[in-house]
C-alpha positions as CSV (number, residue, x, y, z in Angstrom):
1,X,-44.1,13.1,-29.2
2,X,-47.0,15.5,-29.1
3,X,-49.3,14.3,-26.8
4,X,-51.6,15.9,-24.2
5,X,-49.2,15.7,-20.6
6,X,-49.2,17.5,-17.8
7,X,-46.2,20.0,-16.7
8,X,-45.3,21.5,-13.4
9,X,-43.2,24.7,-13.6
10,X,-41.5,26.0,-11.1
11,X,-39.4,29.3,-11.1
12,X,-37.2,30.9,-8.8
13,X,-35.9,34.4,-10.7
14,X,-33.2,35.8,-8.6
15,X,-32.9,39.7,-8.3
16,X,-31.2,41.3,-6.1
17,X,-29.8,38.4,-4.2
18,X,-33.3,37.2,-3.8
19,X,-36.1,35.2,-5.2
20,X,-38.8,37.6,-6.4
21,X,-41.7,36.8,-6.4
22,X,-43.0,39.8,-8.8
23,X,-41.3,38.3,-11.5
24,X,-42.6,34.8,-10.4
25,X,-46.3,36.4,-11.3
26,X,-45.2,37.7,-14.9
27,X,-44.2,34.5,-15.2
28,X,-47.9,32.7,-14.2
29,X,-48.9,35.4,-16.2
30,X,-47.5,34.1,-19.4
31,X,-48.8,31.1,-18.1
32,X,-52.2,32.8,-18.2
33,X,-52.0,34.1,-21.4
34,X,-51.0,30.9,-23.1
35,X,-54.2,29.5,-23.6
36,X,-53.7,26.1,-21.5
37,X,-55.5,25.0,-18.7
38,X,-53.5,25.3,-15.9
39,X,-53.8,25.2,-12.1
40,X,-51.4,27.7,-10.0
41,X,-49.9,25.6,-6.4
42,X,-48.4,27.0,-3.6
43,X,-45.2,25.6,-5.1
44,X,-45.5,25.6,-8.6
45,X,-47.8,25.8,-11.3
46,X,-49.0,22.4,-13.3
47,X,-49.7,22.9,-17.3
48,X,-52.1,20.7,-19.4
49,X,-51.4,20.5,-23.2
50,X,-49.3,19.4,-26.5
51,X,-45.7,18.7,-25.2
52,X,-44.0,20.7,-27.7
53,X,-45.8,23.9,-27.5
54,X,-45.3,23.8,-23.2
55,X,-41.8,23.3,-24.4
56,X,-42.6,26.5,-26.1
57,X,-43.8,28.3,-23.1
58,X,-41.3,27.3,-20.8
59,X,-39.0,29.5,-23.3
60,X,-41.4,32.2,-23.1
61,X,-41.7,31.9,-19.4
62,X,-37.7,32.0,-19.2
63,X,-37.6,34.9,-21.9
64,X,-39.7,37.4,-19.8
65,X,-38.2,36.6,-16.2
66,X,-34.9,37.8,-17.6
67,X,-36.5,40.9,-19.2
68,X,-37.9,41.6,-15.8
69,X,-34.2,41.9,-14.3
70,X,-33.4,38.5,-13.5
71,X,-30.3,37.3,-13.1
72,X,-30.2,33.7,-12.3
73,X,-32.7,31.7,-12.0
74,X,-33.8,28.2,-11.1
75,X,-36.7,26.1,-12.9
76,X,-37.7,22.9,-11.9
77,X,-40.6,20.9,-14.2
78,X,-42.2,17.8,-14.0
79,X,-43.7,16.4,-16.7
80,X,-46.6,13.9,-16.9
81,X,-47.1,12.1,-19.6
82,X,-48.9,8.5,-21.3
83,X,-48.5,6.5,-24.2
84,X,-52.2,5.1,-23.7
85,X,-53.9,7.9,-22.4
86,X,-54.4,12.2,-22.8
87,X,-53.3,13.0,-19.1
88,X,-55.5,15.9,-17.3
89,X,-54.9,17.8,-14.5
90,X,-58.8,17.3,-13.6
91,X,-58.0,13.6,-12.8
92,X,-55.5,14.2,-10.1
93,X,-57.7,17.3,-8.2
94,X,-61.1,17.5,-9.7
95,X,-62.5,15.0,-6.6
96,X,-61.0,18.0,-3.7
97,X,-62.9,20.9,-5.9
């Protein structure tokens, strides 16, 4: 299972008894720094590549948060993926662009 899919990450590091959103940008810079496309939302931030290395990422993504200070934190993904087809984030958004 190494197919192209699609992942939406979203992170909510606690620090101080709130959700910061500093370490929420360290974590879309990871993101950034991957190498996969990618597309940051309001609300999360969708993912395009091989499942296993987003797998990857997501344990970079938790790795950094808690060496920002983190103490809890809350991760919600979707993932999108097809046993006919590469999925890509271009055919869900490209037509509003």
């Amino acid at each position: 299972m190494n197919q192209i899919v699609n992942v939406a990450i979203q992170v909510l590091p606690q620090k101080g008894g709130e959700i910061s959103y500093a370490i929420v940008d360290k974590a879309i810079e990871i993101i950034k720094e991957s190498g996969f496309k990618y597309q940051v939302c309001p609300f999360e931030t969708v993912v395009e590549g091989e499942f296993k290395a987003i797998m990857k990422l997501i344990e970079d993504i938790h790795q950094v948060c808690y060496n920002e200070g983190t103490i809890s934190m809350l991760t919600y993904i979707k993932i999108e993926s097809s046993s006919i087809k590469e999925v890509d984030i271009e055919d869900k958004i490209g037509k509003y662009r």
